[in-house]
C-alpha positions as CSV (number, residue, x, y, z in Angstrom):
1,X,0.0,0.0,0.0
2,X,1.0,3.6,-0.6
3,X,2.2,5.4,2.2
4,X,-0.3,8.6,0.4
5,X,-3.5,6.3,0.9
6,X,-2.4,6.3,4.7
7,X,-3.3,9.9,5.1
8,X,-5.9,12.2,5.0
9,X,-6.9,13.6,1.4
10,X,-5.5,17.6,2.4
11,X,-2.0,15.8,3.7
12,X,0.9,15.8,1.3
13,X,3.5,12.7,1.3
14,X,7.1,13.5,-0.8
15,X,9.8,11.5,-1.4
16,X,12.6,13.1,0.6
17,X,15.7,11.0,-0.1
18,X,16.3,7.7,-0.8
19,X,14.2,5.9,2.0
20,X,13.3,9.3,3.6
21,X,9.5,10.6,3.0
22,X,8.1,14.0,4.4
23,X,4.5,13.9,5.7
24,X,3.1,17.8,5.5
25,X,-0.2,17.8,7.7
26,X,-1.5,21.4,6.5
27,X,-3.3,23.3,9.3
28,X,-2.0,21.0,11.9
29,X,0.2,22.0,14.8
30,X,3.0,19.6,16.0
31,X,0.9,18.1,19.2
32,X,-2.1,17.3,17.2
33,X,0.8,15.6,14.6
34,X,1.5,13.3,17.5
35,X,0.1,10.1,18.5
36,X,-3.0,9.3,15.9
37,X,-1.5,11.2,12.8
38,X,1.7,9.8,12.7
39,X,0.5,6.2,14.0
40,X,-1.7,5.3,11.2
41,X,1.0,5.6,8.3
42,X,3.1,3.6,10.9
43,X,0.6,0.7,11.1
44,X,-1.0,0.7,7.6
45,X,2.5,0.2,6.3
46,X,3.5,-2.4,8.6
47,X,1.0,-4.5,8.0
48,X,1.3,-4.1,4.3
49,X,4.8,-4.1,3.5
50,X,7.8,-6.5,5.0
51,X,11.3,-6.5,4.7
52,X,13.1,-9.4,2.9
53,X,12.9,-12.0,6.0
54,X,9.4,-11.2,5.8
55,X,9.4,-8.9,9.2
56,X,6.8,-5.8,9.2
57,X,8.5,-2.8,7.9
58,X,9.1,-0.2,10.3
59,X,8.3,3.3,10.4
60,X,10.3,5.7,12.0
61,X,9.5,9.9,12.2
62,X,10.3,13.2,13.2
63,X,7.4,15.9,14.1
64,X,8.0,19.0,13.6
65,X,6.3,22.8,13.0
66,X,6.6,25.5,10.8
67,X,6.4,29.0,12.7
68,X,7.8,32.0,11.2
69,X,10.8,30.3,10.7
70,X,13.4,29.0,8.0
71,X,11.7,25.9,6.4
72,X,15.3,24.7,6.8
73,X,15.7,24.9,9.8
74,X,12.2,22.9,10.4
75,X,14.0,19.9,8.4
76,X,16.9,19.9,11.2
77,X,14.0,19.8,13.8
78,X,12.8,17.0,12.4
79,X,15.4,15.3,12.1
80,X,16.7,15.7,15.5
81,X,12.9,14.4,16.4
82,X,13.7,11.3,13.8
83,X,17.0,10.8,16.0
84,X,15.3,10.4,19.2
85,X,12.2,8.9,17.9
86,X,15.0,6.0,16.6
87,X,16.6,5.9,20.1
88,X,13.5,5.0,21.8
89,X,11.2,3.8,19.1
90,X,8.2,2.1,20.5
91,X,6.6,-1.0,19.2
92,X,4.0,-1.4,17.2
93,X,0.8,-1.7,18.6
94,X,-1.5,-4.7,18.1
């Protein structure tokens, strides 16, 4: 399944880099990106898509919010979000 079909119709999905997509949730502040946003791409694509020993492929993201800021400088924020997010990822839910 299409990581696009596992978000609303107003959300954007891009190709960032290599393995790397960018989720942009229009209207949406960073704490209402959190848990249920960001969870149903997770599942939907775990339990549609496995790695080569046949594991559920894992999801792992960064939230972060455009201000009046440099879009740049929201990329390093989520990044440093993807960082910590990959230190302490949880599992999936059931």
């Amino acid at each position: 399944m299409g990581l696009s079909l596992a978000v609303r119709g107003a959300d954007r999905v891009y190709r960032w880099a290599g393995d790397e997509f960018a989720i942009v949730f229009p209207n949406t502040t960073a704490a209402e990106g959190r848990p249920g946003r960001r969870a149903r791409p997770r599942c939907t694509i775990a339990a549609s898509s496995t790695t080569s020993q046949g594991e559920p492929l894992l999801v792992s993201y960064g939230v972060a919010q455009l201000s009046d800021g440099d879009p740049v400088d929201l990329i390093d924020v989520a990044d440093e979000a993807l960082l910590a997010y990959k230190s302490a990822r949880p599992p999936l839910p059931n």
